[in-house]
N, C-alpha and C positions, 0 to 999 in steps of 0.2 A: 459981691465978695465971696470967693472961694472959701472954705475951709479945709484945710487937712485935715485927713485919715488919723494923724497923732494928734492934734485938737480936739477933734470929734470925741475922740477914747478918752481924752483926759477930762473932757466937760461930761461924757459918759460917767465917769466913774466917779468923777466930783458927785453930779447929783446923786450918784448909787449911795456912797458913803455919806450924805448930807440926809439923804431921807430915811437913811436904812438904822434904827440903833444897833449896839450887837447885839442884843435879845432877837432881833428881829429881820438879821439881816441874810436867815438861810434862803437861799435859793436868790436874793436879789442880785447879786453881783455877777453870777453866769447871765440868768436872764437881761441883766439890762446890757452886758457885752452884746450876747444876743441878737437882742432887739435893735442896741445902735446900728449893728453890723446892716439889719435887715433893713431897720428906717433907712439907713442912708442909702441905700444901693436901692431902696421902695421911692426915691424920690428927695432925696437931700433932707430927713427928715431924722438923722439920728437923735438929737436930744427927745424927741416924741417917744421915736421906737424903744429909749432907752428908758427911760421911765414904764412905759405901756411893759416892758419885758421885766424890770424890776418888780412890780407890782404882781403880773402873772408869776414870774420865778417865787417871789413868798406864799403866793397863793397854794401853788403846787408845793411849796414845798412842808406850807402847814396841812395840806391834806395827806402828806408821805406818812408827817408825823403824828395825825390820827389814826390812822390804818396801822401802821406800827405797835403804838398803845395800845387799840384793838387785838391784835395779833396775841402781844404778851400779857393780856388781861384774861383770853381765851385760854392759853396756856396755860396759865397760872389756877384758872379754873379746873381743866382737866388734869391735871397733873394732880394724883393722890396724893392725901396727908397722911404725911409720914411724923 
């Protein structure tokens, strides 16, 4: 059984939105596109890819958003009281 390119996306995006809450869902929804794009063209494997690339996209994108906190805690350190 074949699957289309537009099935793949929409079982992609199903599970993106089904695992992803919105507290939680930065960076899952590019990565799991991502990922389906690559699982599938890696070997007919988009629903794996698309999960594996949802998972890494919240990864990275909760480590953006420590380095950022970092950044403006630094800041806020150096910057005189006025």
């Amino acid at each position: 059984m074949k699957a289309s390119p537009i099935r793949i996306a929409l079982i992609a995006a199903t599970l993106a939105f089904a695992t992803a809450g919105t507290a939680n869902a930065a960076g899952c929804f590019k990565g799991a596109v991502v990922g389906g794009v690559a699982g599938h063209y890696a070997g007919h494997h988009a629903v794996v890819g698309a999960v594996g690339g949802c998972m890494v996209g919240r990864h990275l994108a909760k480590q953006h958003a420590q380095q950022e906190a970092q950044q403006q805690a630094a800041q806020r350190q150096a910057a005189p009281a006025q």
